[in-house]
N, C-alpha and C positions, 0 to 999 in steps of 0.2 A: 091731157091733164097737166096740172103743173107740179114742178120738182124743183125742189132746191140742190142743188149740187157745187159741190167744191169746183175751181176752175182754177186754184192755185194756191200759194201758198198763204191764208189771212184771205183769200179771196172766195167769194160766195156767191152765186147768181138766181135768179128764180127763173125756171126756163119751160117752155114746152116740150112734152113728150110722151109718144105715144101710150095711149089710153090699157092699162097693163090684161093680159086675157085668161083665163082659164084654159089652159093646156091638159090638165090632166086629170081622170075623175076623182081623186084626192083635195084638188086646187078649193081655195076659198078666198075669190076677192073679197076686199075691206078698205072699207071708206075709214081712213087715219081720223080720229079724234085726239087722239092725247100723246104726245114724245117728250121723252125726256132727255134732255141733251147730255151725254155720259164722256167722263174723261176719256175717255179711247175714242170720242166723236173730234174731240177739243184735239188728243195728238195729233191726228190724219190731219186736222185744220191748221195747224202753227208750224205742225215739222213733214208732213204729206207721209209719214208712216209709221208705224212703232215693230220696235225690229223688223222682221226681213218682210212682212205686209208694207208694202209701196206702193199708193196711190198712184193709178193713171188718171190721168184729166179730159173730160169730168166726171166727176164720180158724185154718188150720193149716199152720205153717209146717214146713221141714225137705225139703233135699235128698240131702244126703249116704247115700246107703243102700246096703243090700246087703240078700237077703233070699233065698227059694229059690222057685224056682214051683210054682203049687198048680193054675192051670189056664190052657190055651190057648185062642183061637180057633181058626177051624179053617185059618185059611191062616198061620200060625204054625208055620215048618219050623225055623228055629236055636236052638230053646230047648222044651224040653217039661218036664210036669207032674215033680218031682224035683229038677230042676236047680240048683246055685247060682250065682247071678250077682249082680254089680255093675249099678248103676243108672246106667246116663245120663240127666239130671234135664231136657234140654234136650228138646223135639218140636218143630221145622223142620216146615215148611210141604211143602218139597222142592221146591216149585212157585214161587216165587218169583224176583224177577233174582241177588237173594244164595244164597239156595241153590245154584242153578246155576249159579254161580260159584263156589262150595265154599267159599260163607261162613254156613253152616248156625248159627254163632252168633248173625249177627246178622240173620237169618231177618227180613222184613218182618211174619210171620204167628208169631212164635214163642211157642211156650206153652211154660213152665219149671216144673218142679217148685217148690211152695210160693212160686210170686212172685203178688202179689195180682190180682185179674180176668184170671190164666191157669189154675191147676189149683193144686185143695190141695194141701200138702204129704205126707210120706213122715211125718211122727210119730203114725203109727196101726197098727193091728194089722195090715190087710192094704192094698195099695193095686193099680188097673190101670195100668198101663203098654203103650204100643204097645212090638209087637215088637224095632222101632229101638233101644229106649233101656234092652234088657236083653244083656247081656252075661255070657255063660258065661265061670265063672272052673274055672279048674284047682283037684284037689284040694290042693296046697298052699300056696295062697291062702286066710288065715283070714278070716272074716265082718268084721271089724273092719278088715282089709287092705284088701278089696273096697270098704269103703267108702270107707275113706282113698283111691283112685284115684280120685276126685271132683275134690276140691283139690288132688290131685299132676298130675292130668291141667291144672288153671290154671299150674302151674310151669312142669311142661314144655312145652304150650306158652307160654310167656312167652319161657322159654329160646330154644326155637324160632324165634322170632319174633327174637329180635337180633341178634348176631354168634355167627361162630361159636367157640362154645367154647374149641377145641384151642389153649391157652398164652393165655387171656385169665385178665385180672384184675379180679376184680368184687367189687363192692360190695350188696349188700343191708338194703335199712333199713326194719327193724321181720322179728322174728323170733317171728312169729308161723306158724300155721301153712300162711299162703300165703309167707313168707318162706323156711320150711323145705324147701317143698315148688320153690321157685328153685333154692334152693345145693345141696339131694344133688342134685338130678340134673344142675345144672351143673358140681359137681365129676365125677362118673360121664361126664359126659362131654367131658372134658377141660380144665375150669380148672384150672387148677393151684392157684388159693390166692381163699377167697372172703373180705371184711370183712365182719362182720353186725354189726350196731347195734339196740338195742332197748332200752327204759325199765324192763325186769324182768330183773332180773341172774340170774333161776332161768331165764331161754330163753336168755340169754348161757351160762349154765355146759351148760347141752342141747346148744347149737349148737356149741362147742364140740370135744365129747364127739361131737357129729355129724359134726365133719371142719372145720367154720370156722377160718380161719387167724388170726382176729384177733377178736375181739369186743371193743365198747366201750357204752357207757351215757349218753348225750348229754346226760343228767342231772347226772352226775360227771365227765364226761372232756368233751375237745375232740375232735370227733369228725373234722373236720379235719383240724386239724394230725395228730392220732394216724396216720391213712391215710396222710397227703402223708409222715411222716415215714416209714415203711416204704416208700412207693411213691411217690417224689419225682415222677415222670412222670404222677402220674394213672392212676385206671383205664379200663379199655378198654369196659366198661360197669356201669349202677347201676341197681338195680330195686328201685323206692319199693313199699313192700308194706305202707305204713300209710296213708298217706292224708294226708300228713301236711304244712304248708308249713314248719317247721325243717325237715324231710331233703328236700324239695328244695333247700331254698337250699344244704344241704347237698351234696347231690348235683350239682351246675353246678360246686360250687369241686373236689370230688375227682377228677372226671370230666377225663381228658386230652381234648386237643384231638381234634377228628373222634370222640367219645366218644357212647357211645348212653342214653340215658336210656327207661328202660321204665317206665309209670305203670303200676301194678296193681292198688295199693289204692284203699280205697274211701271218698272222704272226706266228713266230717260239715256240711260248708260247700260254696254252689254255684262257687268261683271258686279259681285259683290265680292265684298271681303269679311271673313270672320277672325275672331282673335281666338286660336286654334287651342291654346291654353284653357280660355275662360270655358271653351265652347265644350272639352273635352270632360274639365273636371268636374262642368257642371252636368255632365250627359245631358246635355241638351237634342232634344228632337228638332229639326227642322222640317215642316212638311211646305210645298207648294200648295196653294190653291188653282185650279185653270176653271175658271166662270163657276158655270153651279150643274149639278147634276139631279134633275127628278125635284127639284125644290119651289118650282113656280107656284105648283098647289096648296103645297107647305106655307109658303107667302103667302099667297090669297088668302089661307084662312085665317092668319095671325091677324090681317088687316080686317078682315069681317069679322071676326070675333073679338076686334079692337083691341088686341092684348097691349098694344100700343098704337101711339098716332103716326101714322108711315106720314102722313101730312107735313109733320112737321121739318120735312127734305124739301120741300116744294118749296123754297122763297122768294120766288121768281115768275111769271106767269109772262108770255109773249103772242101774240100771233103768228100764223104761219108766216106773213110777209115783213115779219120784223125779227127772222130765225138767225139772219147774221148778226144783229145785234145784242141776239142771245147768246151769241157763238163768243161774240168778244168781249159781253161780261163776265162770263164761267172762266175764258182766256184765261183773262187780266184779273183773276178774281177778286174783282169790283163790288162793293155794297154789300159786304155781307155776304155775298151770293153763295148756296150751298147746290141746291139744285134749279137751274133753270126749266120750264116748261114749255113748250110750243105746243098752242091748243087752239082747233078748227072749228069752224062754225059747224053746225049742223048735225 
């Protein structure tokens, strides 16, 4: 079959490789229809790692997928040869103290779709997956959708994970497509009005057009004063979805007192810094987010019951044999581009 695989640093090959098999009665080959090209695809590709995960060459990255099944093992009862499903990129151990505490993300033993000395990636023609980590989607759930619940399933639980929702006021900085994937379904489920900030004024007019009640540019505006002045009180919580040290410091001054701060993003540097003063007086929470836990399903059904349009992340569509020049628009983020697609015939 064919694979596209890294071979270096900005370098991408499409190559042959053997045809992937069913090993074990859990396994469920799947012929790829749909990936989403995700920022942690783009680090492996510009810098070959993000902290201490280091690409060897070649590698194939890519988790975001949806695809349909082409064959079972044989103790394999909620998914058969036909079906389409969404991919959960995550395999947990189940055996572990985390596991069994129903923290299956941060699994002691975990192997993740396309992260390096765990399991290749999903940008090949066909790939196996245990049973676990396929998920039957409804027929009106399109391939493209299925896979967009990848990164909507890291929002929602983000969301999850802070305060709840109903008549809060939140701030989101960097509007990208884990950004996007924060504010619909924190609006969906009961914020009333969310800020998004972001350095490309084409995801500011998306976001929008999305439901955001404010957008600014941290480049041209004070992002600031711009919030404090709408919402003198501060808001109730901010969810850093770039990685970024401006929108933290950014985020401690917008943030009301007893205000929660969610880290999501993924940043290019090993250290952040807080201004210990602000952080203190204001009892400020800080929580990490690490991907999403139990929230894939959660996803799917926001997108089937259209609480919002996950579509509108998609503004890119490629072919499989045109996946490096999907890789170096997301890069170089060229044209607008929020999320890229690479989508298979058949």
């Amino acid at each position: 079959m064919k694979a596209m695989q890294l071979t270096g640093i900005r370098k991408m090959e499409m190559v042959d490789v053997p045809d992937p098999e069913i090993s074990s009665d859990n396994d469920v080959l799947i012929k790829m229809l749909s990936i989403g090209v995700c920022g942690s695809d783009i680090h492996y590709y510009v810098s070959g790692k993000i902290g201490r995960q280091t690409v060897e060459y070649p590698f194939t990255v890519g988790h975001e997928g949806a695809g349909r099944v082409v064959e079972t093992g044989s103790a394999v009862t909620h998914v058969k040869p036909g079906d389409r499903i969404a991919i959960e990129p995550a395999m947990p151990c189940r055996e572990c103290d985390q596991c069994k505490a129903g923290r299956h993300h941060t699994c002691r033993n975990l192997r993740f779709l396309g992260c390096p000395k765990q399991a290749e990636g999903c940008l090949s023609e066909y790939i196996v997956m245990p049973e676990t980590s396929c998920i039957k989607i409804s027929d009106h759930v399109s391939m493209v959708e299925a896979a967009l619940s990848e990164p909507l399933a890291i929002g929602v639980y983000g969301v999850k994970q802070s305060i709840p929702m109903t008549g809060a006021k939140i701030g989101v900085l960097g509007a990208g497509p884990i950004g996007f994937s924060v504010f619909m379904p924190a609006l969906s489920m009961g914020a009333p009005k969310a800020y998004v900030t972001d350095k490309i004024d084409a995801r500011l007019e998306l976001a929008q057009k999305a439901g955001a009640s404010w957008t600014g540019n941290p480049d041209t505006s004070d992002i600031v004063s711009g919030i404090l002045s709408a919402e003198p009180l501060g808001l109730d919580a901010v969810f850093d979805c770039c990685g970024d040290q401006e929108a933290l410091d950014q985020a401690i001054e917008i943030l009301k007192p007893g205000g929660k701060l969610m880290i999501i993003g993924i940043p290019e540097f090993d250290r952040f810094s807080f201004p210990v003063d602000r952080l203190r007086h204001k009892e400020i929470c800080i929580q990490n987010v690490r991907r999403q836990c139990e929230c894939v399903q959660s996803a799917l059904e926001m997108i089937e019951k259209k609480n919002f349009d996950v579509n509108v992340m998609a503004t890119h569509h490629f072919g499989f044999e045109e996946t490096k020049e999907a890789f170096d628009l997301v890069a170089d983020y060229k044209d607008g581009v929020l999320k890229a697609m690479i989508e298979f015939s058949g």
